[in-house]
C-alpha positions, 0 to 999 in steps of 0.5 A: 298323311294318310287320309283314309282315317278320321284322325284325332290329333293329340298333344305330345305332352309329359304324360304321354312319355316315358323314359325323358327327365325333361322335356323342351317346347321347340319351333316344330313341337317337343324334344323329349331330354335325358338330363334335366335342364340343370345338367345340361346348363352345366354342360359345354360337351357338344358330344354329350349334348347330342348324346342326351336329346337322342331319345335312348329308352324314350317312348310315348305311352298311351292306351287306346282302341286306335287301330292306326297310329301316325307320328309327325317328327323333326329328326336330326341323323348324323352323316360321317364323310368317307363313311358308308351311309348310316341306316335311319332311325327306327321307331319300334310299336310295341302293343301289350307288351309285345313288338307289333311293327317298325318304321322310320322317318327318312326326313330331316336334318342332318349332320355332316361329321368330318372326323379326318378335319374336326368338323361339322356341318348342319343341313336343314331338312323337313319334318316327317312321318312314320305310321302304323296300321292294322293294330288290334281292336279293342283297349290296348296298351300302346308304345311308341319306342322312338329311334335312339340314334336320333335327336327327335322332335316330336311334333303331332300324333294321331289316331283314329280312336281317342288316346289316353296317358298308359296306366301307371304299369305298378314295376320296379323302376330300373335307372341305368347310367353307361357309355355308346354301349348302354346308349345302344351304339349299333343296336338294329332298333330301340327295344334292341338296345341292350338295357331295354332288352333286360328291362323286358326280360327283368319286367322293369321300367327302364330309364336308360341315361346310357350317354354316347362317349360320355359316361365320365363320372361327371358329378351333374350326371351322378346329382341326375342318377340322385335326383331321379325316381328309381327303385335299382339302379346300375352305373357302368363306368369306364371305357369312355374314360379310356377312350378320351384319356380323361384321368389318371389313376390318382384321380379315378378312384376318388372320383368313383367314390364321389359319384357314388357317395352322390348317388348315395345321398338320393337312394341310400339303400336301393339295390346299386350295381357297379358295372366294370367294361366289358371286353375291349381288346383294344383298350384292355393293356393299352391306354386312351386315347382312341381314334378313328382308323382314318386308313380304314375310312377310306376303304369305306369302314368305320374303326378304332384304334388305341393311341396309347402305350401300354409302357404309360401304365406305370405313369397312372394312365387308365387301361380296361384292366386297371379300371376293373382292379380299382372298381372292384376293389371300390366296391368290395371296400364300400360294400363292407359298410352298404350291403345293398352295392354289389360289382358285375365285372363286364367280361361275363356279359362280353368276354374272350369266348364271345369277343372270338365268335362275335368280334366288335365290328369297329373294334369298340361297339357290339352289333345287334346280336351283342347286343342281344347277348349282353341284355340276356346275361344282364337279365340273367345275372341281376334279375334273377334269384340270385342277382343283386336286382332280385324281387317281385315285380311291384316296387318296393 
């Protein structure tokens, strides 16, 4: 801790926080939640119960005249064997509005993956602390963005001038629901992550229920979206399906217009964007499921393959383009009675040009440029004038 401050320490509360739908008092402090308990009691997914406790679009809020900032947290990295060294977490400080500084913690616990044997090993570690100084005087609005690659628990913050809860901001609140990509799988940092970046240039609050490999239609995901506060809301459905070969086609499109018809029953006019995958090549004609390239592992690269057969389309098994033909026309059929639905087809934030001048590096996720890409072109196409989002920045 740096000493050279007179420190007021703070409780990480609810109130301090944006973005969680639940937060959890552990041994160390706090663990901020993407699903409410309910949802994650229903949950037996180790996949998705890591995926909703890293804080994705989680950021403590707060308003003061501190001019340095120190926050204590339990981190929980992830490790792969065989697999070049995963960079740590980022924290991105964000001051009235505008990214002010970056730091990690290099501390705590780590998980060992073992793809190649289907296992995991959890090693202890100790808390740590990222710090910001030399902020501006004067009132300010501060956030904290914390890492979205890292379950974090949040154990102490200080300042050197009292903190109080951010005031209420008066946007439009925007509930996003999708796969790795939303979640910000490869981002370079929290407020790179693709959501985040529209949400800044659309000036909405973001509430990013992006789940790492587990966007699957799951009905306690969609009562979450039902249940949830929001004035637009977005669902980006289905490259994890493929990914995990989850369904057949029979069963995909009730299933779609189920989660639908839940969302429905909480938000029965709010503006609702179907989002479609963007470009995949290795899933675009040829079925799930996908797995790493345990040839490319060894040489020290991370990669996906696609196990499939396109011939097994004619059997119901789900490919990109399959999945974009039935979304579509879902949405052109339900749209018929709900002018407030509108389709995105994912190819116009990622298509072929793009795939040609930025390829996804592991053949499945986008890096940070991508990243960047894909938030300017969902700004572009939903928040502007024409856009299914369009409107003042107040809430309706």
């Amino acid at each position: 801790m740096d000493t050279e401050h007179d420190w007021i320490t703070t409780p990480v509360t609810a109130d301090l926080l944006r973005g969680a739908l639940d937060v959890e008092r552990t041994e160390h402090g706090v663990l901020p939640h993407r699903l409410p308990a309910r949802a994650r009691a229903q949950n037996a997914d180790g996949q998705l119960a890591m995926a909703e406790s890293q804080p994705s679009g989680v950021r403590l809020a707060f308003r003061t005249r501190a001019t340095a900032v120190e926050l204590d947290t339990l981190p929980t990295k992830r490790s792969y064997v065989g697999a070049p060294p995963r960079p740590h977490g980022v924290y991105d400080l964000v001051v009235d509005g505008r990214l002010a500084g970056q730091g990690s913690v290099t501390d705590g616990n780590v998980i060992v993956v073992d793809m190649a044997a289907g296992t995991a090993e959890h090693r202890p570690g100790r808390p740590g602390t990222v710090r910001f100084t030399g902020l501006p005087g004067g009132d300010k609005d501060v956030e904290i963005w914390l890492p979205h690659n890292e379950t974090t628990e949040l154990i102490t913050l200080r300042t050197d001038a009292p903190v109080e809860p951010a005031r209420e901001p008066g946007r439009r609140v925007w509930l996003h629901h999708g796969s790795s990509i939303s979640h910000g799988s490869d981002a370079a940092s929290p407020t790179g992550v693709w959501p985040a970046l529209a949400a800044s240039l659309g000036g909405v609050e973001l509430i990013n229920l992006g789940l790492a490999g587990s966007a699957l239609l799951d009905p306690f995901t969609a009562r979450t979206l039902r249940d949830t506060p929001a004035d637009l809301i977005s669902v980006k459905i289905g490259i994890n399906l493929v990914n995990l070969d989850l369904m057949r086609l029979r069963a995909f499109g009730p299933a779609v217009h189920g989660f639908l018809d839940t969302v429905r029953e909480g938000h029965p006019t709010a503006p609702l964007l179907v989002v479609s995958p963007i470009l995949c090549p290795i899933h675009e004609d040829t079925p799930g499921p996908c797995a790493p390239d345990f040839s490319a592992l060894s040489t020290g690269r991370l990669r996906f393959v696609a196990m499939g057969d396109p011939a097994e389309r004619a059997g119901g098994k789900l490919t990109l383009g399959v999945i974009r033909d039935e979304l579509s026309r879902i949405v052109k059929q339900r749209a018929a009675d709900d002018p407030n639905l509108h389709y995105l087809d994912g190819r116009e934030l990622y298509g072929e040009t793009d795939s040609a001048e930025l390829p996804l590096p592991d053949d499945l996720h986008p890096d940070a440029a991508t990243h960047r890409r894909i938030g300017e072109r969902f700004a572009r196409l939903a928040f502007t004038a024409e856009g299914p989002f369009a409107g003042t920045t107040g809430k309706r």
